[in-house]
N, C-alpha and C positions, 0 to 999 in steps of 0.2 A: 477704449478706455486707457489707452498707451498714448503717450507722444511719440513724436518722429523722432529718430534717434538723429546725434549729430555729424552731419554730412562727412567729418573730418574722421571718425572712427567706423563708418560705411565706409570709406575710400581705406582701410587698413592701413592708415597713416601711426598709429601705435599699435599695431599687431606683433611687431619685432618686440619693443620694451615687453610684454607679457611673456615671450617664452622667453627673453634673460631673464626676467626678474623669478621665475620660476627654477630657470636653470641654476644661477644663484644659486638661491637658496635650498634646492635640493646637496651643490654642491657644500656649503657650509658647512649645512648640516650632517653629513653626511663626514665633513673633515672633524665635524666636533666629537662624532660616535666613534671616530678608529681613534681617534687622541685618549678617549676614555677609556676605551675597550687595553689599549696597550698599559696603562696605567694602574689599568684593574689588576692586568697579566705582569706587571713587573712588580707588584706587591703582592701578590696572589704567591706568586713564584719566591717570592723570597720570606712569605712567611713559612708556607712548606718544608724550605730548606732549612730555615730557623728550629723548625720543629727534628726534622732527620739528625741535625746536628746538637741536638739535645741529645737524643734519644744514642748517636754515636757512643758521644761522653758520657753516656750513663751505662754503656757496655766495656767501655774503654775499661771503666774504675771497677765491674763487677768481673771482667772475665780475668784482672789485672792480680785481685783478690783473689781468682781462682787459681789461678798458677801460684799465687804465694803459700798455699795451703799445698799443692803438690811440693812447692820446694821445700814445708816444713814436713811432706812425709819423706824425702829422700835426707833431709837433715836427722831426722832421727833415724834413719835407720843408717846415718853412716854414723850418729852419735854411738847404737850399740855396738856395731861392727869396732868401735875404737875406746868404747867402756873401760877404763882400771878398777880392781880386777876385770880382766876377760870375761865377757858374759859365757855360757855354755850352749853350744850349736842349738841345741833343743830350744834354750829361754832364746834365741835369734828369730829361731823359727816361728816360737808360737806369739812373739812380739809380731814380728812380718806378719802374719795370721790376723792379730789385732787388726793393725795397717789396712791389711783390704779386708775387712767384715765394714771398716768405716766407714771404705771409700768403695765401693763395690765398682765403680766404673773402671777402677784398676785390676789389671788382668796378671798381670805377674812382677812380682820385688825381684831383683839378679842384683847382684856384685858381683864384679870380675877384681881382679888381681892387677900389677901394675905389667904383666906379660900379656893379658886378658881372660884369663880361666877364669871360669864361672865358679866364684866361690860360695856364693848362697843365693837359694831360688826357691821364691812359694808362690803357689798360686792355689785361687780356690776353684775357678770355674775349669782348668786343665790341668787338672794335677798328673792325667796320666800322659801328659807332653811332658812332666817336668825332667824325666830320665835323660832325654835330650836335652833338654837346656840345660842341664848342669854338666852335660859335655861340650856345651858348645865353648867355642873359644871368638872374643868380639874383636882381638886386635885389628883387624882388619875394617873395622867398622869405622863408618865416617865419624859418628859420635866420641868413640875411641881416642881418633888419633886426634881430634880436636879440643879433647881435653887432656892427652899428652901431652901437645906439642901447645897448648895455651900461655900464655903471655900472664905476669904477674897479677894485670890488672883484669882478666880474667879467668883467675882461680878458681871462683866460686861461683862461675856462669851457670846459671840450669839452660840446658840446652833443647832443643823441641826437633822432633824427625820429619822428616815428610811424612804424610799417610799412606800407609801400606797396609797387604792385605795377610794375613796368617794364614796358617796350614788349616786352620779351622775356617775360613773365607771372611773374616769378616774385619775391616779395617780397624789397628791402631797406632797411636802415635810412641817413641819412644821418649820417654822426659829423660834426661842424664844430669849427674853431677858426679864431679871429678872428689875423687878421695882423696885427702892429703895429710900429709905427717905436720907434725909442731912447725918446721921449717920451710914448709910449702913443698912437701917433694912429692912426690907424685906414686900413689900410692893402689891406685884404682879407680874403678866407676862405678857408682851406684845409679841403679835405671830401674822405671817404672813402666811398663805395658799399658799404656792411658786408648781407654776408649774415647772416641769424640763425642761420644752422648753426655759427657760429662759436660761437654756446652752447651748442655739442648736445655738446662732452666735457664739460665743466662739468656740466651738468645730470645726462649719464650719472654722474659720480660721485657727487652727490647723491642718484639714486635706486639706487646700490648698497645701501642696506641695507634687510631685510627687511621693516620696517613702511612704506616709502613706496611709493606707486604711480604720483604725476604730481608734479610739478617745474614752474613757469612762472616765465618772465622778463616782468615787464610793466610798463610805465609810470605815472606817476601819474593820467593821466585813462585807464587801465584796459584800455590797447591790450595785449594780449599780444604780446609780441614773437618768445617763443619757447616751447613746452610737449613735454614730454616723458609721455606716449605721443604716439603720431599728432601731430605736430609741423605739417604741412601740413593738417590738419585745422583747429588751434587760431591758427594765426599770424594777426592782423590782426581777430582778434575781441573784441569788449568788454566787459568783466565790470563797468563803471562799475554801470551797475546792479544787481548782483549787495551781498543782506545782507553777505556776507562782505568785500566790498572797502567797503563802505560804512563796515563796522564798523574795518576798519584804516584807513581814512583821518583817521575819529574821534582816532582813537589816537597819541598822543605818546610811545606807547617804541617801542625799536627792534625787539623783536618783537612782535607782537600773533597772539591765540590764537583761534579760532573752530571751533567745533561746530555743523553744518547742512548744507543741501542749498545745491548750489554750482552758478550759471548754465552751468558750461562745458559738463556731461554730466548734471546734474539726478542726482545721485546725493551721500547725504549720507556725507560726509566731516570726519577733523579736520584743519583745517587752520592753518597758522605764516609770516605775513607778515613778512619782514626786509626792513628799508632797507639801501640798498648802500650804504655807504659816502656821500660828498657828491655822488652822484649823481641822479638823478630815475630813478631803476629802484629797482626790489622785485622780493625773491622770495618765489614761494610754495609750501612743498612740503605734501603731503598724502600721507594715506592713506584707503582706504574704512572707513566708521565697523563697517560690522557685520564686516570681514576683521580688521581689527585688533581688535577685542573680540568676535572669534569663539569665543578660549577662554572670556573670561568668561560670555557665552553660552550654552557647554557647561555649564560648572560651574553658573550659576544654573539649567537646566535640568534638570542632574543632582539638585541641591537640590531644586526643584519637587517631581523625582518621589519622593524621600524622603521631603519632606512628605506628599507624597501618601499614599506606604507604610504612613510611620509612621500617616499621621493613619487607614489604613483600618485598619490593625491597631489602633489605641488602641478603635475601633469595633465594632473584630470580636470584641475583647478584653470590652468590654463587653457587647457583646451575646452571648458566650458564656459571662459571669456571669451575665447574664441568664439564659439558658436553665439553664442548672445551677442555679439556685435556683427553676425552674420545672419540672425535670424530674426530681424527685425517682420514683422507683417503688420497687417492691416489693421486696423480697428474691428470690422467685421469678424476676422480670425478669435482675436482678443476675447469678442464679446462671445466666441461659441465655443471657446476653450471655458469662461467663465459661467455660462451658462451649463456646460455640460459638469465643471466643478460643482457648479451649485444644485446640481440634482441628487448627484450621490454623495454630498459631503454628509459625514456623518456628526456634526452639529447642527443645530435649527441655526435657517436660513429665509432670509426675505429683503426683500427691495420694497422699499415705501417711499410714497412723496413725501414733502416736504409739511406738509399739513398731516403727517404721520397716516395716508394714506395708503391700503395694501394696494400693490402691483403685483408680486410675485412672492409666492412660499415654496420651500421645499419639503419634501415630504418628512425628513428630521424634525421641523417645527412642528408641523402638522401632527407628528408619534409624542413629542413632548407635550404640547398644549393638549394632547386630545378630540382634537377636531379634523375635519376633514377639509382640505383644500378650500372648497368654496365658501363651507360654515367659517372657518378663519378671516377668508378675503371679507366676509359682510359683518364684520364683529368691529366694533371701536376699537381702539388701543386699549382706552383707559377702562373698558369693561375685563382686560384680559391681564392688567397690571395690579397688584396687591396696594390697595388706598393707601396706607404707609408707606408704602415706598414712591409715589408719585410726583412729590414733591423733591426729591433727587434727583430723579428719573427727569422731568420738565425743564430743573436747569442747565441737566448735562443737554441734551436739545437746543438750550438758548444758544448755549455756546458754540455749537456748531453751527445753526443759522448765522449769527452774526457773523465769525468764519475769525473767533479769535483761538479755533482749533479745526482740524480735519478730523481728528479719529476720538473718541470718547470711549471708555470703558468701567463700569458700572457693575456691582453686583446687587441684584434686587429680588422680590418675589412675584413671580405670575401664580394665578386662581387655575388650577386645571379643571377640564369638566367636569370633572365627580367630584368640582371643589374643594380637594387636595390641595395642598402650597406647593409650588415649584418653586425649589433655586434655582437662579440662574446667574452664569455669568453673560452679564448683556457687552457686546463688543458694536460699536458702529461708526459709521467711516462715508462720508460727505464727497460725495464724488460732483464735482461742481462744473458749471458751465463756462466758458470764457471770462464771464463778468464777474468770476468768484461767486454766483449766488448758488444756490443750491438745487443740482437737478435733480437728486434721487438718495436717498441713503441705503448704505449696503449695511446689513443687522446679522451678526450671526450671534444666536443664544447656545451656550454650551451648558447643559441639566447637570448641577453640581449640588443635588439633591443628597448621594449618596454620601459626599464626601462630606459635607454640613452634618448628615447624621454620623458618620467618621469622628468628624472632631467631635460633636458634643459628647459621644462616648468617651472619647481621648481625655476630654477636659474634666468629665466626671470620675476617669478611673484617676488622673493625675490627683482628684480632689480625694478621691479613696486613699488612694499614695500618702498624701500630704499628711492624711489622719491619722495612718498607721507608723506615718516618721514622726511625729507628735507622741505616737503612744509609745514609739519605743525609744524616745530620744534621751531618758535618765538611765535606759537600761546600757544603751550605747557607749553615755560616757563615761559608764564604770566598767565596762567589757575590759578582762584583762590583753585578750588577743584583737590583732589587728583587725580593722571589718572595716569596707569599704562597698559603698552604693555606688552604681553606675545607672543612669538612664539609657534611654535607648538610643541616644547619639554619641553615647560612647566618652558622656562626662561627668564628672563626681558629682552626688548627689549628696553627699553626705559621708563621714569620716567618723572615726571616734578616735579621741586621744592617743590612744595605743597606736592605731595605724600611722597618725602624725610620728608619736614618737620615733618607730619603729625606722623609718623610711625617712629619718632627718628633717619635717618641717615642722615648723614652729608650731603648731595648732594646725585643728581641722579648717577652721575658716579660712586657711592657707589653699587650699588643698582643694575646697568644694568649687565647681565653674568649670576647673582647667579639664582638660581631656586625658582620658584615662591615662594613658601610655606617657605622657609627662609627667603626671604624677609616679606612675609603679617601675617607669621607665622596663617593662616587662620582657624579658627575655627567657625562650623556650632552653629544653635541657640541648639542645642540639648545639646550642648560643646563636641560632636565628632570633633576630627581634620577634616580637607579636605583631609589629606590623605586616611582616614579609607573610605570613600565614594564618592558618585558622589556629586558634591558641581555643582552652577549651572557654575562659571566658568570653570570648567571641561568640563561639557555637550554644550555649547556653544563652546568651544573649538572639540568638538567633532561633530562639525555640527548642534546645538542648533540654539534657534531664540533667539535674545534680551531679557532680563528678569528684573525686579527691584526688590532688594530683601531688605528687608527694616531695617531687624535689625540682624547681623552676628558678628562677631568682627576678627578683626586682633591683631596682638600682634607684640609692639613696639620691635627696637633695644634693650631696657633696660627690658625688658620683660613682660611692661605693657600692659594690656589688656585694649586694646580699641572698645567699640561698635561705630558700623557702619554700615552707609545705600548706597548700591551701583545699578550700571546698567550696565550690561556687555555686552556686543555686539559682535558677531563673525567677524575678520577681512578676507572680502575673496577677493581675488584676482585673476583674471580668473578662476572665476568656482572654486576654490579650498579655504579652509582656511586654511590659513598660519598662522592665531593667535587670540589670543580676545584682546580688549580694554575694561577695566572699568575704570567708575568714581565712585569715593567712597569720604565721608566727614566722620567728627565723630562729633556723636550722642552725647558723653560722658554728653555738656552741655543741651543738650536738656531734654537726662534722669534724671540728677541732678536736672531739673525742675522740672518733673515730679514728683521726690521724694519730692521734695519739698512743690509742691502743692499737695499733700496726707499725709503729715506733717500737712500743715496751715487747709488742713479740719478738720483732727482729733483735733487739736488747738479748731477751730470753733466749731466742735459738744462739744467739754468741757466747752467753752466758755457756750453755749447750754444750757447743763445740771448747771455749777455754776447758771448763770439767771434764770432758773427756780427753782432752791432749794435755794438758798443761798440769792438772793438778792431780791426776795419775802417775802421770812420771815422778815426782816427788817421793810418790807413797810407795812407788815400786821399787825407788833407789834405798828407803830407810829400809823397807822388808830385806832387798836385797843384803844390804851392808850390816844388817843384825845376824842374816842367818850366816854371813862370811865372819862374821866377830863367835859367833857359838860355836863354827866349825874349826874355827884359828884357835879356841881356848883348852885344855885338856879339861874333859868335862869331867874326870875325877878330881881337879883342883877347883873346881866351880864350885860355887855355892850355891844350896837348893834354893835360897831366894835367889839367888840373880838369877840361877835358869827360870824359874818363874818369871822375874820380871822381863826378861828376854820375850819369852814364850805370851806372855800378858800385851807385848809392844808388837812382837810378828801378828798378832792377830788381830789390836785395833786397826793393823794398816791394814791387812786384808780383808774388815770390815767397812773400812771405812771406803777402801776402793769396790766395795761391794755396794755401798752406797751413795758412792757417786756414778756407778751405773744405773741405781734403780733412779737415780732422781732425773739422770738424762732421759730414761725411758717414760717420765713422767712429763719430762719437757717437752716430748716429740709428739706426743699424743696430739691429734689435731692437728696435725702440721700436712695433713693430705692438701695435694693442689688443687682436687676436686673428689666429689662425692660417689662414685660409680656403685653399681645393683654389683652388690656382693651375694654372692648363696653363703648362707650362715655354717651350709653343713662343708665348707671349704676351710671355711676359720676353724672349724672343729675339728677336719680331718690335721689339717696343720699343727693345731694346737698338741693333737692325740701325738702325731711324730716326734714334735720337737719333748715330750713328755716320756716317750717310748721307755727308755732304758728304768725310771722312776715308778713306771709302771708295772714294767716286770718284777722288777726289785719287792715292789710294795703288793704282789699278786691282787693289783685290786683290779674288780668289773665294773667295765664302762658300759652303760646300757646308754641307747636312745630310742626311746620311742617316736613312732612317726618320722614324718620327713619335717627340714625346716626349712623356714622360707629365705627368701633375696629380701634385701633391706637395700636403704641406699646408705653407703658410707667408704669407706678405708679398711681393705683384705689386710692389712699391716698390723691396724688398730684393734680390728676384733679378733682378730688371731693372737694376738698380746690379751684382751678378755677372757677370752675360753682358756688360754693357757695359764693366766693367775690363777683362775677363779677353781678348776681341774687339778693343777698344783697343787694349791692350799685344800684341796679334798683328800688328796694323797700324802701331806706331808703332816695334816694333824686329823689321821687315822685313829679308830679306838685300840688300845693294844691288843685287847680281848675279841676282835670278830675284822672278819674279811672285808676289806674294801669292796664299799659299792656305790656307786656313783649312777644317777639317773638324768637324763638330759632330756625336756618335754617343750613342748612347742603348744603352744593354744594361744586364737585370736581372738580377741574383747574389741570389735568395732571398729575404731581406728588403728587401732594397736596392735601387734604381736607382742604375746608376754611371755617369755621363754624362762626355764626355771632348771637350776643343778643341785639337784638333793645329792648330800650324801649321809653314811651313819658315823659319822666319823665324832670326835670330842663335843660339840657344841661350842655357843657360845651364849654366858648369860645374859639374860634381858638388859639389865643397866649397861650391858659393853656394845650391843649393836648398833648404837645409834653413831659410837666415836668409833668402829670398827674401819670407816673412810676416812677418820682422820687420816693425814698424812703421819707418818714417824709414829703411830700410834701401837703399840704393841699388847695385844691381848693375853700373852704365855709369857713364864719367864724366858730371859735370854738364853741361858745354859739349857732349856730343856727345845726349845726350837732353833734352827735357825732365821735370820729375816732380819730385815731393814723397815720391816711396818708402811710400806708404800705401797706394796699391791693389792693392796682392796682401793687405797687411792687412787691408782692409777685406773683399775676397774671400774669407778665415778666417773672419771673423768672420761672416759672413753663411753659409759653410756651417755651423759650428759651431751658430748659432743655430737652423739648421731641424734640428739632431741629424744633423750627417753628417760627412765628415772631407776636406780636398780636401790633393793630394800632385802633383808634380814628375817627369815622366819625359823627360829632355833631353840632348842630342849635343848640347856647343859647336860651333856653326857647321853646324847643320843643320836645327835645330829643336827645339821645344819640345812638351810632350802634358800638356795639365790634367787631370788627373780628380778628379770627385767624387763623393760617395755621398750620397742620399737615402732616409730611411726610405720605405717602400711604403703608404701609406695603409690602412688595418684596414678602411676601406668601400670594397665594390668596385667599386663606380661610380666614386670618385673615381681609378682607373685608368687609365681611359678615356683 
């Protein structure tokens, strides 16, 4: 049934051109995939760096900030040391005391003299070293003789140490500033004992983003001062030697970029050196070179094996030319390859004459039609073909006799024996004699029964569909949120206003046709498109259940990207889905809130920090320079109103600096970086010490019944709770009976409700609801004292950990706090 092949391609007179032209184009191709792959890799690579070198400069400006706040605690503490009048050793002392209760990460205040004697020394965490440092003598220190012998134009340098380790073992750095008289003379040194943990939130926010993995703080001759991972690992080691710092020291800008293996952990990395500011520190962030260009990685790997694919098919392809112009055979061959074809093909099969008489069936036929081999062979055509359809069927026939075609293709019905319809697809193909007439046709029928009852279900759920978009097409176009139909090829069915709006086009009629991901132009939260993966409207579309997925974005007509929170749903219809519906809004103004409010906190902790440095000093200089005016005056020539009014003004400033404490501690509330299982009875025990002395004083009993539980929250915060709330039990006492205070723990379901009775004054009904006002004061002034914030501050700190605290009190008998705490979802933290 084959011709003779031609003599010229049996003599492998073009065998050569097939493996060039294969060779070719494996090589092309193969030159197009490394040109892509490198292209990928030189954007890949420099958005990376793009990001490292953000992330530098936003270390740069926060660790820059941190040292400006050490150089304003060595400013003030050489402001007192040079006070008119002289402040008194003691108010030095208990100022320096201030100083590190603020900054806890400093270890010890010293001033030396301009010989170097240690003239004043406090510390909180070694105070029994302090006998020796206040003999120790610095002249001899590098920092010392560097702000000695310093140049005009660095008078008022803050100077930074290498890191070293103390007598207690554990590294810190020395900050220095040089003391000076009116005329620049050289007066002394004042120096702070700075731990390096004071760079450890700095550093943490630096390696908040995805492509970094280590952060170092280090000096110009290469000491690291401080590094994020494993921090106690890295402190005090030196990368002088290291190509990477070699290579930024070279360097004259203020970032400098580097790719290689890096002395700290021998692991190659990119890495982004920034200068701080007019300091001698540097930072350095990094990431791991094959994590961060791990997708490119994948992709040039995916690529490779394409090449591969391609290059073996281009091979395979030739050398299946190959054979096919070597494996020409016989006719005979032919006919037993096609005869053996035709026994086990699994579509009905037959050979008929020309007068549409049986020659041969295959046993496929034979299972379709219902008959057996011979019952077939003795059967007419046109007793096994559907009357309606015969008249189709007769002139695809004509056509091939006459021979103004070779092959015909038909879809018709055959009658099965149990009188059943068959579909079929009829395919037949005129295999003809010399003369062009016709010797035999070759018929293969393929039973496409099932798939005819396929569509007519498809076509009646689609009519289902069609009804249910009718019935809800008024509801549609008044929907305030976005809502989009998708069919199951993945294109819009249907819109409503709002989704137009929403997503920039003009109207729905815009919108319905085109394919989904043109329309939503949809991008997962990772910022992979929806194409590259399964998104959930895919997989709901693919037989999924309903899902809410809370923050994805779509991308406008104009090619703005919009965040968006959506709910997708599979639409099925008889047993089948024919598409999804979501509804989607945008988020955009929600998150602009959010940014917002992490704006106005960082506002509020600055707010914070001014009130505690800035507008204390004020209040402390009029206290101070009133009680020097009373003690300068002869109080027998005084008049009892001005000592009154004297006495009236010392004590607004020391209330008023009494309340710009309570309102910092009102400010800090919440300010934890995360939420950790605190045991309650820790905050209490805390609470109980820091109360001690008011305790004894006020002989009252603290009972607690039972044990209490772990909650998740801030040891800081609730220890500031139990301590207001214990306070103000002891401080508005009845005069008439013994303090007693009860602290009870019992759990209501989700909640622990923890409760502090005491019998102390009460408070009446109309006062407890404003008793969390802020500034709100229940007693008079002269008969308590108080700034009216610690029950506020006590709201605020339940509210923070998610709980609600309330008032149950008899004027003049006592008072009952309770509050509620969520139960922790892990059961250990119960415990």
């Amino acid at each position: 049934m084959t011709k003779e092949p031609d003599r010229q391609i049996l003599h492998g007179e073009y065998r050569p051109l097939v493996w060039l032209a294969a060779g070719a184009f494996a090589v092309a191709f193969g030159a197009i995939l490394a040109w892509n792959a490198h292209e990928d890799y030189q954007q890949g690579l420099e958005e990376e760096i793009h990001v490292l070198e953000g992330q530098a400069r936003l270390g740069d400006i926060q660790i820059e900030g941190a040292l400006r706040s050490i150089g304003l605690v060595l400013q003030s503490v050489i402001n007192d040391l040079q006070d008119v009048p002289a402040l008194s050793p003691q108010m030095i002392d208990q100022r320096q005391t201030g100083l590190l209760k603020q900054f806890p990460e400093i270890h010890y205040i010293i001033t030396f003299d301009n010989r170097g004697n240690v003239t004043t020394a406090e510390s909180i965490d070694d105070r029994e070293e302090l006998n020796g440092v206040r003999s120790f003598n610095g002249s001899e220190r590098e920092y010392f003789i560097a702000h000695r012998d310093a140049q005009p134009d660095d008078y008022d340098r803050v100077r930074l140490s290498r890191p070293f380790k103390t007598v207690t073992n554990r590294y810190t750095i020395a900050v220095s500033r040089a003391i000076r008289g009116p005329q620049g003379q050289f007066q002394g040194v004042a120096l702070v004992s700075l731990s390096p943990k004071y760079f450890d939130t700095v550093l943490r926010q630096v390696l908040s983003n995805r492509a970094l993995d280590a952060a170092a703080l280090h000096n110009r001759y290469g000491d690291i001062i401080y590094r994020l991972p494993a921090p106690d690992k890295y402190i005090g080691k030196n990368i002088a030697d290291g190509d990477a710092f070699k290579s930024y020291l070279r360097s004259d800008q203020q970032l400098t970029r580097y790719i290689g293996v890096t002395v700290t952990d021998n692991v190659k990395r990119i890495l982004v050196f920034s200068k701080i500011g007019g300091s001698e520190l540097d930072i350095g962030v990094s990431g791991q070179f094959d994590i961060v260009m791990a997708n490119w990685c994948k992709n040039a790997l995916v690529k490779l094996i394409i090449f591969v694919v391609v290059a073996a098919l281009s091979l395979a392809l030739a050398w299946e030319a190959q054979r096919r112009l070597h494996s020409w055979k016989s006719r005979d061959m032919a006919d037993r390859r096609f005869q053996a074809y035709f026994e086990r093909a699994l579509v009905g099969m037959a050979t008929i004459g020309p007068q549409k008489d049986w020659i041969d069936v295959n046993p496929a036929l034979c299972g379709i039609l219902g008959y057996s081999a011979d019952e077939l062979t003795r059967m007419p055509w046109r007793q096994l073909a559907y009357p309606d359809d015969l008249p189709s069927e007769g002139a695809a026939f004509e056509r091939l006799l006459s021979g103004e075609t070779d092959e015909s293709e038909i879809e018709m019905r055959f009658i099965h024996r149990n009188n059943n319809i068959v579909f079929g697809n009829l395919a037949v193909r005129a295999v003809r004699k010399a003369d062009r007439t016709v010797e035999y046709f070759v018929v293969a029928l393929e039973d496409i029964t099932e798939r005819k009852r396929a569509e007519a279900a498809n076509r009646h759920a689609q009519a289902e569909l069609q009804a249910t978009l009718a019935r809800l097409n008024l509801v549609l176009k008044t929907a305030a949120e976005g809502i989009i139909g998708i069919d199951d090829e993945r294109r819009v069915m249907f819109a409503t206003p709002a989704a137009a709006s929403i997503l920039g086009w003009s109207g729905p009629e815009e919108m319905v046709g085109r394919a989904m991901h043109d329309v939503t132009g949809h991008i997962l939260a990772d910022g992979s498109s929806c194409l590259d993966g399964n998104c959930q409207i895919r997989k709901a579309l693919d037989g999924g259940d309903a899902v809410r997925v809370t923050e994805e974005f779509f991308t406008r007509a104009d090619g703005a990207i919009l965040p968006v929170e959506y709910v997708v749903s599979p639409l099925v219809v008889s047993g089948h889905v024919v598409g999804v519906v979501f509804v989607f809004h945008d988020i955009a103004e929600r998150k602009a809130m959010e940014m917002e409010l992490h704006r106005s906190n960082a506002e509020l902790e600055q707010f914070a920090y001014v009130a505690s440095h800035d507008l204390r000093q004020p209040l402390r200089m009029v206290s101070s320079y009133l009680g020097l005016i009373e003690k300068s005056l002869d109080p027998r020539l005084l008049p009892d109103d001005v000592k009154k009014f004297i006495g009236f003004a010392v004590g607004g400033a020391k209330r008023m600096d009494s309340l710009i404490l309570d309102l910092l501690d009102y400010s800090r509330v919440g300010k934890a970086a995360e939420s950790v299982p605190v045991a309650l009875s820790d905050a209490v025990a805390d609470a109980l010490a820091n109360l001690k002395v008011a305790i004894q004083e006020a002989d009252a009993e603290i009972v607690c019944v039972g044990s209490l539980p772990t909650v998740k929250g801030d040891l800081t915060d609730l220890t500031r709770l139990f301590q207001n709330l214990i306070g103000n039990a002891v401080k508005y006492r009845h005069p008439d009976r013994r303090p007693k205070i009860v602290i009870a723990c019992e759990r209501r379901g989700k909640w622990w409700q923890i409760s502090i009775q005491d019998n102390g004054i009460g408070i009446a009904p109309a006062d407890q609801e404003r008793a969390f006002v802020i500034f709100q004061r229940l007693v008079p002034k002269d008969a308590y004292e108080g700034t009216g914030i610690g029950l506020a501050v006590c709201k605020k700190v339940v509210e923070h950990h998610g709980g609600r605290i309330w008032i149950d009190s008899v004027l003049g008998e006592g008072s009952t706090f309770f509050m509620t705490f969520p139960v922790p979802t892990n059961p250990k933290a119960n415990v």
